[in-house]
N, C-alpha and C positions, 0 to 999 in steps of 0.2 A: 863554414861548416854548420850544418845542422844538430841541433842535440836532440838526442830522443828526451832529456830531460834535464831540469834546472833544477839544482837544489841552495836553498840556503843555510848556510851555516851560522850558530851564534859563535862571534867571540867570546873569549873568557872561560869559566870551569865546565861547560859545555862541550868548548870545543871537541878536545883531544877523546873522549867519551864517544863521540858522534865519531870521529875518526873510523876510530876502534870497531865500531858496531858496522860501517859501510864496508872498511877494511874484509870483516867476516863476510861481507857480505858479495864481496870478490872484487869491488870497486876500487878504484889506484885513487889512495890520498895521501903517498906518502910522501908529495911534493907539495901538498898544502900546509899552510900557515897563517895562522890568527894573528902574527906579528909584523908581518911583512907588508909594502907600501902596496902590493899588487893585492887586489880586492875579487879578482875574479880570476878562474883556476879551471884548467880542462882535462880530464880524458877523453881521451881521442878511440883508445879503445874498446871503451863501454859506450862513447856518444853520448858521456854527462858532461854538464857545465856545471863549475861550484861559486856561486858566488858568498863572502864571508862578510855580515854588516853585525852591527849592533844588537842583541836580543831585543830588544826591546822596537827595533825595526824589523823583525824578521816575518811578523805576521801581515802588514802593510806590504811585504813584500810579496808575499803570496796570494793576498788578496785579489791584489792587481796583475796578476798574471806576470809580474815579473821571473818568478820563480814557481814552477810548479809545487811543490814542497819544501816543505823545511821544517828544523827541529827547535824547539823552542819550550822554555821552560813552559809550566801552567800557570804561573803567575805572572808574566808575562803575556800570557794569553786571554785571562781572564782580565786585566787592564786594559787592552786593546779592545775587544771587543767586534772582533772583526768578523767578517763572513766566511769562517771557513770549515772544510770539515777536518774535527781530530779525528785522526786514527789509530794511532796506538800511545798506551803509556812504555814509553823505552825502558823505563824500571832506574835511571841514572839521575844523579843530579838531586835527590832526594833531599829536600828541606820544610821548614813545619812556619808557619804564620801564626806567631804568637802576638799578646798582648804586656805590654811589660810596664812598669813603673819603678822607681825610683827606691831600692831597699827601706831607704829611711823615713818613707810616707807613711809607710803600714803600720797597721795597731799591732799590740803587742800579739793579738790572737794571728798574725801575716796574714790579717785584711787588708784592702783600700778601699780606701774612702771615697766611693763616686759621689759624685756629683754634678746635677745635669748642668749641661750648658758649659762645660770644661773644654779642652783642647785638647785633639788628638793628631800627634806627628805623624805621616808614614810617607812611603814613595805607591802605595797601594789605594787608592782615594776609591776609589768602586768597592773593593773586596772590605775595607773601614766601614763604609757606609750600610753592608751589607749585613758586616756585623753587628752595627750600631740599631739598624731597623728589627732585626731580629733579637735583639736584645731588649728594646722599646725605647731608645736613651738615646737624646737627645746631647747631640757635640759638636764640637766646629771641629773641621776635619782639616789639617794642614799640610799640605802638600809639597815635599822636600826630595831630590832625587840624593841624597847622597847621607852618610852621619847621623842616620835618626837617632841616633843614642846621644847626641848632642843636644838636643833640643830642650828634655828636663832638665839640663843642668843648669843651661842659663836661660830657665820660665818660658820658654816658646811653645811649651806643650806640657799639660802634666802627666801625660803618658806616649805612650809608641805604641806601633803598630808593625810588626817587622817580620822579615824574614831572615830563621836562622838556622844550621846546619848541625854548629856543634853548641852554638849556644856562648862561647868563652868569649867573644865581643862586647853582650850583656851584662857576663860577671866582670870583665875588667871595667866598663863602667858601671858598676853596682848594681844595675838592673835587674828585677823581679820578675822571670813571667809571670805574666797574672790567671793568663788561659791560654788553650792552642785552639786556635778555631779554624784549622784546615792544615791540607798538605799540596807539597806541589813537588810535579818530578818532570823531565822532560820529556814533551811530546813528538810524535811527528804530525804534521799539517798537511792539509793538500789543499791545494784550489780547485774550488766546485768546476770551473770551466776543465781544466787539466782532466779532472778525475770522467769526464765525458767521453775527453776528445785523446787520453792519451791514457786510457783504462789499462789497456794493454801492459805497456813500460811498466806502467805504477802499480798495477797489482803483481808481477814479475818481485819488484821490489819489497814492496809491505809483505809479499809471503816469504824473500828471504832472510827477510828482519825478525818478519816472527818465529822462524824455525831456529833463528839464533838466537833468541831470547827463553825461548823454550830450551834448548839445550842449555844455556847458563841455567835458569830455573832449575834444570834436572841436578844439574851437578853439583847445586849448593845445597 
């Protein structure tokens, strides 16, 4: 069978969000699952195919024509780096890119003590860098996929670089933001070639995402 279109999905607190939003959007996903050994998922009566990978693989996948679109956080996306066009903020998935340090470093005034040429943890090595340059300060940037709150305790980094939600990961390791230097929320993606050759389908879609996002907006 043919699909008029491929979409990817992120595993994880993405998911069920993206669900929800295609759901409104008349699309059958109530036989999809981020848990299940089966990776790739059909409606037969829209003529979508859903395939569901790791967020962090989601924009590689678009890229490449594997998948026409897909939803993927911004952070995420700003890591990657890829060729793609964003087209909407979905408004879900909302979390904030702080800097944090170790409660007990700070002076009594809850300064830190920079200093060049230090260590900075994160799983973000672009968006670190990025704030490092515009900041004028010079770091070693160390790059960790998992526990960055780990890293001050036992000297691998004297700070972090993180993304967080509600923040309580931080306090239970005693950690201090020190600044927020961005936001990130989930996007949808599309591939340049797709957005050419399958305009159609896909603007069909992106305008009933936005009329459902418009009406949440209204209602809150």
């Amino acid at each position: 069978m043919e699909y008029k279109l491929t979409i990817a999905l992120p595993k994880g607190k993405l998911f069920a969000p993206s669900l929800e939003l295609l759901a409104k959007c008349g699309l059958q996903t109530e036989h999809l699952s981020d848990k299940a050994r089966t990776l790739v998922f059909e409606d037969e009566e829209n003529q979508v195919q859903y395939i569901v990978c790791r967020p962090t693989d989601i924009p590689t996948y678009v890229e490449h024509g594997a998948a026409d679109l897909g939803i993927v956080g911004k952070d995420s996306l700003i890591e990657a780096g890829k060729n793609l066009y964003e087209l909407i903020d979905l408004k879900f998935g909302f979390c904030r890119f702080v800097v944090a340090a170790p409660r007990k470093v700070l002076t009594e005034e809850g300064k830190y003590p920079w200093k060049q040429g230090m260590r900075i943890a994160t799983k973000f090595p672009t968006i670190a860098k990025e704030y490092l340059q515009k900041k004028g300060f010079q770091a070693e940037i160390i790059k960790l996929h998992g526990n960055i709150e780990l890293a001050p305790q036992v000297g691998l980094a004297e700070v972090i670089i993180d993304i967080v939600s509600t923040g309580k990961t931080l306090q239970k390791n005693d950690l201090v933001p020190l600044e927020e230097i961005g936001n990130a929320s989930a996007r949808l993606v599309v591939n340049r070639a797709s957005y050419r050759l399958k305009f159609n389908e896909l603007n069909k879609l992106v305008t009933d995402i936005k009329g459902c996002l418009e009406k949440e907006g209204a209602g809150n």
